[in-house]
C-alpha positions as CSV (number, residue, x, y, z in Angstrom):
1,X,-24.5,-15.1,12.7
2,X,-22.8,-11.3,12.4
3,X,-24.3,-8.7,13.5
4,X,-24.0,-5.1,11.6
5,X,-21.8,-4.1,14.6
6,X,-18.9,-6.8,14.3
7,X,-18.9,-6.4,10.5
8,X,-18.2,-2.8,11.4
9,X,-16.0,-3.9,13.3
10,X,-14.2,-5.7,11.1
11,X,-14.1,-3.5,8.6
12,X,-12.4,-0.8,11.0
13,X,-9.7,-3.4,11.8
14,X,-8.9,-3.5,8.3
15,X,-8.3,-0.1,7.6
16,X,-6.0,0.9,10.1
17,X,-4.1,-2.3,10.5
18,X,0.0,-1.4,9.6
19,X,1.7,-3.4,8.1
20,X,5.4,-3.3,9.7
21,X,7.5,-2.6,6.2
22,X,11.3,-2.2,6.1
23,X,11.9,0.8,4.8
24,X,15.8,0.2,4.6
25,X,15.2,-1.6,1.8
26,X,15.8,0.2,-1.8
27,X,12.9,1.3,-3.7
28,X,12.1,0.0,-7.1
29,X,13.2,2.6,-10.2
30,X,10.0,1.5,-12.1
31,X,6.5,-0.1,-10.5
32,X,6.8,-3.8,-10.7
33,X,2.6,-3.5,-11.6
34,X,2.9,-1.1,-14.9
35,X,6.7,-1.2,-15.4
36,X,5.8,3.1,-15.0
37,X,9.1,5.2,-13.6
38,X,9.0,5.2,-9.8
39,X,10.0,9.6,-8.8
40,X,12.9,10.1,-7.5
41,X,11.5,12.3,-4.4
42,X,8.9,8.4,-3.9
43,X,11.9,6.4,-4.2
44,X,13.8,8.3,-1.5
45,X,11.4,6.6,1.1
46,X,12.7,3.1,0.3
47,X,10.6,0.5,-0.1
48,X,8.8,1.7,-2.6
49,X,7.4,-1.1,-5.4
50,X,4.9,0.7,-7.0
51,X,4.1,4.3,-8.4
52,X,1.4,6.5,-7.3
53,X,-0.8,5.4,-9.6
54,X,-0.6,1.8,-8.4
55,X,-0.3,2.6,-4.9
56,X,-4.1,4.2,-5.1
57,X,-5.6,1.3,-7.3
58,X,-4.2,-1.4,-4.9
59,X,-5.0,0.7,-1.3
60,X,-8.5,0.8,-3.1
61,X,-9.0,-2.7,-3.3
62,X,-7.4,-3.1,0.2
């Protein structure tokens, strides 16, 4: 059985875990979640699939 201390744990691994992305790849010109238009300042990072909006509901649910 877990104790509070490896949950912790494991919850801390999951938040700063990176995930390695490609950034050479073209962003999307609208979010592929709510068809929204993508910013062209957001789109100049490349990579980019979804718009802010988005972004912060899907970080949120991790």
């Amino acid at each position: 059985m877990t104790d509070m201390i490896d949950q912790a744990q494991e919850i801390q691994l999951k938040q700063v875990a990176w995930v390695k992305q490609d950034y050479q790849t073209p962003s999307l010109v609208e979010c592929e979640e709510c068809g929204n238009d993508i910013p062209v300042q957001r789109q100049k990072y490349g990579n980019i699939k979804l718009c802010i909006e988005c972004a912060t509901v899907a970080e949120k649910r991790g």
